[in-house]
C-alpha positions as MATLAB code, in Angstrom:
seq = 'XXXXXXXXXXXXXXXXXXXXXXXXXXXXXXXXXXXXXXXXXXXXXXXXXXXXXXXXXXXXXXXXXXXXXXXXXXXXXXXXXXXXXXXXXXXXXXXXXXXXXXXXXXXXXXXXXXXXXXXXXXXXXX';
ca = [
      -9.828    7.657   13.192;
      -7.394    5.469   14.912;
      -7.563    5.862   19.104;
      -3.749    6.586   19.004;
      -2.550    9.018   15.730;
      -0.162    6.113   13.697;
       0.821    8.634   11.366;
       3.850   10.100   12.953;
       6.066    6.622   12.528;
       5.668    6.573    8.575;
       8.262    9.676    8.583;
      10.319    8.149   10.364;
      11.732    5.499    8.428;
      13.575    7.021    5.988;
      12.782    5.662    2.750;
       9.951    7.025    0.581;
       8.599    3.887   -0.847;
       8.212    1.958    2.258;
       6.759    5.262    4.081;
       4.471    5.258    1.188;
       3.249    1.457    1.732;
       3.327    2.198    5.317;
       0.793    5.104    4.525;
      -1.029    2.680    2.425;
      -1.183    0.067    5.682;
      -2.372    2.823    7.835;
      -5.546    4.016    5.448;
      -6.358    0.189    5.538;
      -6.223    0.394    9.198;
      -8.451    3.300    9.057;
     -10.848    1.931    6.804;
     -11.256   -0.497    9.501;
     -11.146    1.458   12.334;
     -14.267    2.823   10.755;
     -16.263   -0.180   10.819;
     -16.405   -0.424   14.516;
     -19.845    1.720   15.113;
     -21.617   -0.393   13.160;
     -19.858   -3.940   12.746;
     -20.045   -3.608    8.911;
     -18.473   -7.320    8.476;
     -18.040   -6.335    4.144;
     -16.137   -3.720    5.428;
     -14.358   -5.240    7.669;
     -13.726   -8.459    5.466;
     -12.397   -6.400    2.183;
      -9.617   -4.415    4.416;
      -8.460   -7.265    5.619;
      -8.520   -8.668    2.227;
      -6.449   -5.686    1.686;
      -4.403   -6.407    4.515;
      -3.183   -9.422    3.157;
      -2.452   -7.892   -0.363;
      -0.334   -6.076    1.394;
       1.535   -8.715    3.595;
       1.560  -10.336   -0.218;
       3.305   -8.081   -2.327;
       5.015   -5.112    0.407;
       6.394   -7.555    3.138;
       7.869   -9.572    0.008;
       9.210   -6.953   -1.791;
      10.880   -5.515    1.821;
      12.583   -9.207    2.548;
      13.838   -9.087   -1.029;
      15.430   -5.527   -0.942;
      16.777   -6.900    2.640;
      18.313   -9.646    1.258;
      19.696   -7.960   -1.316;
      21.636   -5.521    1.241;
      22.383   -8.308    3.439;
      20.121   -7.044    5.899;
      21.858   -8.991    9.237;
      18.833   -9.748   10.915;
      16.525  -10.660    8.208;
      15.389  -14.681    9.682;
      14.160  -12.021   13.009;
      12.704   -9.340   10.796;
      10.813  -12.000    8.337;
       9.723  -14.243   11.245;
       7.549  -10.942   12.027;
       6.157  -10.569    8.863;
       5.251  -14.124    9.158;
       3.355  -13.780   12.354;
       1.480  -10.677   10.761;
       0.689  -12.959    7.407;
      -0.120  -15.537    9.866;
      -2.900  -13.498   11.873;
      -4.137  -11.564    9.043;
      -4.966  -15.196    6.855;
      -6.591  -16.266   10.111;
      -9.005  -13.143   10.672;
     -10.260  -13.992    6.637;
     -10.156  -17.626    7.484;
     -12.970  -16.813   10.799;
     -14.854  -14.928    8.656;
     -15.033  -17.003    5.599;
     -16.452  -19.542    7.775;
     -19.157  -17.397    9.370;
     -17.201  -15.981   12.153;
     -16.631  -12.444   12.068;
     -13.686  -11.487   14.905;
     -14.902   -7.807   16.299;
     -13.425   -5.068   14.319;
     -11.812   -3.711   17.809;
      -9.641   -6.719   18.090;
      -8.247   -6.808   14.202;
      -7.662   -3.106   14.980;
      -6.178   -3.785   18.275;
      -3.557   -6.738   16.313;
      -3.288   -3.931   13.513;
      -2.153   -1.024   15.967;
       0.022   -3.078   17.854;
       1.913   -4.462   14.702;
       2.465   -1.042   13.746;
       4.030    0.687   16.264;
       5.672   -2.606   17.282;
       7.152   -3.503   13.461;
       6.418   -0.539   11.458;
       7.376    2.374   14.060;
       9.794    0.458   15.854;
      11.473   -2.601   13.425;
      11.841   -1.227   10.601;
      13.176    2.004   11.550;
      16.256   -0.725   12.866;
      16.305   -1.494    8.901;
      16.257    2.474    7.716;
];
């Protein structure tokens, strides 16, 4: 489990299909979370496969429904997802090349994007 309980913002945004991806984000980020006894680097390497799956289809589908409502900050908003796309392609990138970042750190980037953009963000968008 997670060294600070995530669970709390998914409520809090008000609409049941991005609290349910947001759920989805936060098992992920368990799943990781998990892998940090024993530096499991399949683990570690599917989540963030996972991760980016995610960033794939849930970020897009959020900047399309924000579009849609003319959502007035949207270039801010998506510029974040970027970033998180960004850093989540790079931690596959290290380890398809042999270089496995430690599990704390992805879970570090992982925790701070969510209370940051999930918590915080997109509660701005609810």
């Amino acid at each position: 489990m997670l060294a600070r309980d995530l669970s709390h913002g998914i409520s809090s945004i008000g609409f049941t299909v991005y609290e349910e991806r947001h759920s989805k984000l936060l098992r992920i980020l368990n799943s990781i979370d998990g892998t940090m006894g024993n530096q499991e680097s399949a683990t570690l390497y599917k989540a963030i496969g996972d991760i980016i799956d995610y960033a794939r289809l849930d970020l897009h589908a959020e900047e399309v429904a924000m579009i849609e409502h003319g959502y007035p900050d949207f270039e801010t908003h998506k510029k974040e997802h970027d970033f998180f796309r960004s850093n989540t392609e790079t931690y596959l990138a290290l380890m398809q090349f042999g270089s496995t970042p430690p599990p704390s750190e992805v879970v570090g980037f992982l925790e701070d994007w969510f209370v940051t953009h999930v918590i915080a963000t997109d509660k701005e968008y609810s």
